[in-house]
C-alpha positions as CSV (number, residue, x, y, z in Angstrom):
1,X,-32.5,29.4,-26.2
2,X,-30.1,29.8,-23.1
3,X,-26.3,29.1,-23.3
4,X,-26.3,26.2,-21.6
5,X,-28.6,24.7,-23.9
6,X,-26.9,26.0,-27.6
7,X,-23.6,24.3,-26.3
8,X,-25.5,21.1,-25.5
9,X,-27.0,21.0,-28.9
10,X,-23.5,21.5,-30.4
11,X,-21.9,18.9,-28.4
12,X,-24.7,16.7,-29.8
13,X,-24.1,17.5,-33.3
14,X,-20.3,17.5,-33.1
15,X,-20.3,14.0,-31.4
16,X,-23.2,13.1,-34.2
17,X,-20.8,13.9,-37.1
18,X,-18.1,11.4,-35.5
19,X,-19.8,8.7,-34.3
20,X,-22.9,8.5,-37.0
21,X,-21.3,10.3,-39.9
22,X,-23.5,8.1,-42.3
23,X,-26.7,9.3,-40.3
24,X,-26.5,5.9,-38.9
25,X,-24.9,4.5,-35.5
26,X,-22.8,1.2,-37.0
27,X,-21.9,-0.8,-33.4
28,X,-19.8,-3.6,-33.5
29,X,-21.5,-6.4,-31.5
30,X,-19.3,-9.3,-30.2
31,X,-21.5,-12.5,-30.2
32,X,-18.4,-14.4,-29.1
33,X,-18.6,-13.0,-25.4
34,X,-21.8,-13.3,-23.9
35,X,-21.5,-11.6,-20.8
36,X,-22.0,-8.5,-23.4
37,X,-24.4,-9.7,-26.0
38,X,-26.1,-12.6,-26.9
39,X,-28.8,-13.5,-29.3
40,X,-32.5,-14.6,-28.1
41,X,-33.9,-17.9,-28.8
42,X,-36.8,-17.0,-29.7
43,X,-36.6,-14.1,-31.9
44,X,-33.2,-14.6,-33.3
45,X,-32.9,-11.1,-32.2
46,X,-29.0,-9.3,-30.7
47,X,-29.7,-8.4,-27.2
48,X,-27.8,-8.0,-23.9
49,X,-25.6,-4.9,-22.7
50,X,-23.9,-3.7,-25.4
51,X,-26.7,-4.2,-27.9
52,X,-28.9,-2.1,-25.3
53,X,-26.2,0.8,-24.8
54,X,-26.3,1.0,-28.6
55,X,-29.7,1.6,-29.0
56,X,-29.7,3.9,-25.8
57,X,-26.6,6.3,-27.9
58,X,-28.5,5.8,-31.0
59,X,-31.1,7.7,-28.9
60,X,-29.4,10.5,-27.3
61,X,-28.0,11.1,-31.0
62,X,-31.5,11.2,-32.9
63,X,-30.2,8.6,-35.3
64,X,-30.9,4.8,-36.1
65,X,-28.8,2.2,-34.8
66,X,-27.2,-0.8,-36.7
67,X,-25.7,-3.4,-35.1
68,X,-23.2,-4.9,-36.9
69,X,-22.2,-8.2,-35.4
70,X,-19.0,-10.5,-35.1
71,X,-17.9,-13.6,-33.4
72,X,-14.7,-12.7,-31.6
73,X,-13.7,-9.5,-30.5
74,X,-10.3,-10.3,-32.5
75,X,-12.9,-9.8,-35.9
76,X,-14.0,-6.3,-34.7
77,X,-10.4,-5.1,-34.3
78,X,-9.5,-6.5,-37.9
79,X,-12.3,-5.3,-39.4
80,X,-11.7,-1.6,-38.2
81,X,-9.3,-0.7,-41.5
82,X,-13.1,-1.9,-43.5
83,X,-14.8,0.8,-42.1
84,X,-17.6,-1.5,-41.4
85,X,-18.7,0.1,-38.0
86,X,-18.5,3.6,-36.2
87,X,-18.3,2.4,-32.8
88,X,-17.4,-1.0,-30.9
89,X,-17.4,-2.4,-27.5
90,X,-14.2,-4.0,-26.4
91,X,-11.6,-4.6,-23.8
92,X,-8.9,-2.2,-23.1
93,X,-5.7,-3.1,-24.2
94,X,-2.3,-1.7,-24.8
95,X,-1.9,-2.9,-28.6
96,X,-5.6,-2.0,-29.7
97,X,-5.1,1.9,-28.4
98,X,-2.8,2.6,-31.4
99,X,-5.5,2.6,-33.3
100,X,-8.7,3.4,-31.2
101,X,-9.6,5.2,-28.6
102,X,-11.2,4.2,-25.5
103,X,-13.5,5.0,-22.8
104,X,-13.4,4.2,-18.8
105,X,-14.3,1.0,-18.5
106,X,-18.0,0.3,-17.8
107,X,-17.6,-3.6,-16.5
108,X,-14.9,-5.7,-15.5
109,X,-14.5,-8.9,-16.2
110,X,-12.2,-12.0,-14.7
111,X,-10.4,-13.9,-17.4
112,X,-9.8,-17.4,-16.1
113,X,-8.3,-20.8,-17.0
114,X,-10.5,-24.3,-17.8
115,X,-8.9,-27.5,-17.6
116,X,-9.8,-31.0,-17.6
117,X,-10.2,-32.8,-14.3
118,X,-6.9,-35.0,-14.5
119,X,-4.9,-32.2,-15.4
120,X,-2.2,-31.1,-12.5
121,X,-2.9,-27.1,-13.0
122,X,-3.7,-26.5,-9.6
123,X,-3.6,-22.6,-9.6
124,X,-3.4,-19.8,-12.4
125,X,0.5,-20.0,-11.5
126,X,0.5,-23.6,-12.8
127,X,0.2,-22.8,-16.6
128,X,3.1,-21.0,-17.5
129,X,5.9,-23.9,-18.3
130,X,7.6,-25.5,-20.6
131,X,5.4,-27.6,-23.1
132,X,1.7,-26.8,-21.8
133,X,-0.7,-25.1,-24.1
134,X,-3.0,-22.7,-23.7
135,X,-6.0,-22.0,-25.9
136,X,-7.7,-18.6,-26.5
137,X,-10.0,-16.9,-29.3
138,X,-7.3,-15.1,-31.8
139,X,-7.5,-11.4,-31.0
140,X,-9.1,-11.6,-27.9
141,X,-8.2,-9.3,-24.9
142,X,-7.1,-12.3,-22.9
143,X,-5.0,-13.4,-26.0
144,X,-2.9,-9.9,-25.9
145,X,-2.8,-10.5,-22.2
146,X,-1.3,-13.9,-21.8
147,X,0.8,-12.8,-25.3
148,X,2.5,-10.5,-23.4
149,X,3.0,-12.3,-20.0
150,X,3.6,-15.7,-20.9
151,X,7.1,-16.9,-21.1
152,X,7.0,-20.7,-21.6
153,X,3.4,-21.9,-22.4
154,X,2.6,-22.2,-26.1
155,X,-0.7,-20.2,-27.1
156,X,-2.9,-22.2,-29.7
157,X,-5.0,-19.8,-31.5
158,X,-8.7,-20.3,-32.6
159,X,-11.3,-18.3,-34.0
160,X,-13.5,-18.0,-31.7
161,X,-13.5,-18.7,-27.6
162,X,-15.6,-21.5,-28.0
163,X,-13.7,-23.7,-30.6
164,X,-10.9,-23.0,-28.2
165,X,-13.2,-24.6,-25.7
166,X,-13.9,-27.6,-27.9
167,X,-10.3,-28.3,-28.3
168,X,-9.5,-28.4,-24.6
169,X,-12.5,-30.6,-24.3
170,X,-11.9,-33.2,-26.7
171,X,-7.6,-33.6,-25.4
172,X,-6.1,-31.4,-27.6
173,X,-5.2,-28.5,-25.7
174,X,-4.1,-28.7,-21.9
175,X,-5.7,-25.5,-20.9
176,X,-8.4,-22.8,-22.5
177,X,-8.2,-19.2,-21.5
178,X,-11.5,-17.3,-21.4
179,X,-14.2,-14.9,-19.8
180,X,-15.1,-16.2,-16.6
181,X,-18.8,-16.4,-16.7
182,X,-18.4,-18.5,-20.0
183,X,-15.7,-20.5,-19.1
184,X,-18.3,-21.2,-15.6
185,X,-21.1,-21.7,-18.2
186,X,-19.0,-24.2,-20.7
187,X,-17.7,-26.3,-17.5
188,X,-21.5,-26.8,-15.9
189,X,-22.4,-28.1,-19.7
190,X,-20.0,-30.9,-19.8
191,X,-18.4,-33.7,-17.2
192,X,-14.7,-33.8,-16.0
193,X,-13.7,-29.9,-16.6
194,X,-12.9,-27.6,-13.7
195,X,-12.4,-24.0,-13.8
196,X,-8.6,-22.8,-12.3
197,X,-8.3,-20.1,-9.6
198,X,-7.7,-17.5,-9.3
199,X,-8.5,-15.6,-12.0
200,X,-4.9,-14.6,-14.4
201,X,-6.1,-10.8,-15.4
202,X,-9.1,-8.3,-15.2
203,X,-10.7,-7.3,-19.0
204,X,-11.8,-3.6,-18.8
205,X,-14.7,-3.5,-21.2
206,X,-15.2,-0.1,-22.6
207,X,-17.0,1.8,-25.4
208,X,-13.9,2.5,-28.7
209,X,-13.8,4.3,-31.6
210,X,-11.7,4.5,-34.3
211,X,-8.4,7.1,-33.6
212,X,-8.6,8.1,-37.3
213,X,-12.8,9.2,-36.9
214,X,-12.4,11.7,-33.7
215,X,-9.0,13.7,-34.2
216,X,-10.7,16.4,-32.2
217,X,-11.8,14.2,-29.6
218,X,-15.5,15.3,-30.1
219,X,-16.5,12.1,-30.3
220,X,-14.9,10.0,-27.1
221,X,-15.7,13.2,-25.1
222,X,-19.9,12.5,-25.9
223,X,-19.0,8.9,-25.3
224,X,-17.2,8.5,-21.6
225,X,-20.0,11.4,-20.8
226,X,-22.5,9.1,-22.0
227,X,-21.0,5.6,-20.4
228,X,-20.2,7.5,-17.2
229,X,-24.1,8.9,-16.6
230,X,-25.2,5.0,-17.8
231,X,-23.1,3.2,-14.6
232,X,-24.1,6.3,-12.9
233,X,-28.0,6.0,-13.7
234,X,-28.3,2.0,-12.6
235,X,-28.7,1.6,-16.8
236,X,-25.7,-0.8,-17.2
237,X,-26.2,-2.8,-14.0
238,X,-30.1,-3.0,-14.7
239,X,-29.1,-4.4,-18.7
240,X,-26.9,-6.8,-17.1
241,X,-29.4,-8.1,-14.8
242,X,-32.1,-8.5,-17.3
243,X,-29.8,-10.0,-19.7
244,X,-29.1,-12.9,-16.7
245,X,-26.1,-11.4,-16.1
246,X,-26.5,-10.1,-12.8
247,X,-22.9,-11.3,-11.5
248,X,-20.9,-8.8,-13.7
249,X,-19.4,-6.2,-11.8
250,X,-19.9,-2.5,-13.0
251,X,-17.0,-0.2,-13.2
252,X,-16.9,2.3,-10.5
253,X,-17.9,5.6,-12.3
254,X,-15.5,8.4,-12.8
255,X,-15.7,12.0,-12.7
256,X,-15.7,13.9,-16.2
């Protein structure tokens, strides 16, 4: 066996004993955002991007693949002192990196504001005063965002993005924050909503793991190699078309 390929297989088996250290590949699904994952109809079964670059890991590990599923990206992040899964995909953020480590980002994402049609939010610009509030799923990357840069609107907390949704539907919030293409998606379901523009931040959605699992950094060296050749291959922007979400844009891929 030639060099080249003996350090291969070692990289293999030190990023297998970090990221599968069960034998299996545990990835956190978000259900919540479904630009990244959604379930099918007709099967019941997880599918979409992230679901896809799980099984694709799981493969270029030799091991099985669980997906392990939530309904807001805030439940992933709170779940991570359970141990429950070995790798997740979420947003980069600030207050999440003390505890997990992240890849580049391999798709961006606009979070924008919905409001109702009567409402005088003209602009992103409009929502930050005194007595407006704001909707967004608890934990979310958009909550950290406007958490941090809002001075004056009050932040009402729900579950999930879509009971947020709800509540600015039915008159009890004055604006919902959110992923674009669901706010777009929510708005074309129902009368009298509008979607505000422009967009208030860009989410970086990337490939974590916890801090704790990879103190040698084994493990997030395999996975921004591995997330950098799928943008690079056409994998990610292929997933993303076949999963209807051909608007998403792709991260531009980085040297490593």
């Amino acid at each position: 066996m030639r060099s080249a390929e003996i350090d291969a297989t070692a990289s293999v088996e030190a990023a297998r004993q970090v990221l599968a250290p069960s034998g299996v590949l545990r990835a956190a699904i978000n259900l919540g955002n479904s630009v990244l994952a959604q379930r099918d109809p007709t099967t019941g079964k997880v599918c979409g991007v992230s679901a896809e670059l799980s099984e694709a890991l799981g493969r270029r590990l030799g091991v099985d693949v669980q997906l392990v599923e939530f309904t807001a990206a805030g439940k992933v992040v709170h779940a991570l002192g359970q141990r429950l899964w070995d790798i997740a995909f979420l947003a980069i953020d600030p207050e999440r990196s003390a505890d997990l480590i992240f890849t580049p980002p391999y798709v961006l994402i606009e979070g924008v504001y919905l409001v109702r049609d009567e409402s005088p939010v003209a602009t992103s610009s409009d929502v930050d005063h005194d007595g407006v509030s704001v909707g967004a799923g608890a934990g979310s990357a958009y909550d950290l965002f406007l958490t941090r840069t809002l001075r004056h609107a009050r932040i009402e907390r729900s579950p999930t993005a879509i009971e947020s949704l709800d509540l600015l539907a039915n008159g009890t919030l004055d604006v919902a924050a959110g992923v674009r293409q669901v706010i777009e998606r929510y708005a074309r379901q129902r009368s009298a909503l509008r979607v505000v523009e422009p967009s208030f931040m860009v989410i970086r959605q990337a490939l974590a793991l916890p801090r704790r699992a990879d103190p040698d950094g084994a493990g997030i060296h395999y996975l921004t190699r591995f997330i950098e050749a799928m943008k690079r291959d056409g994998v990610i922007s292929e997933s993303l078309a076949r999963n209807g979400e051909a608007d998403v844009a792709v991260a531009a891929p980085q040297d490593v």
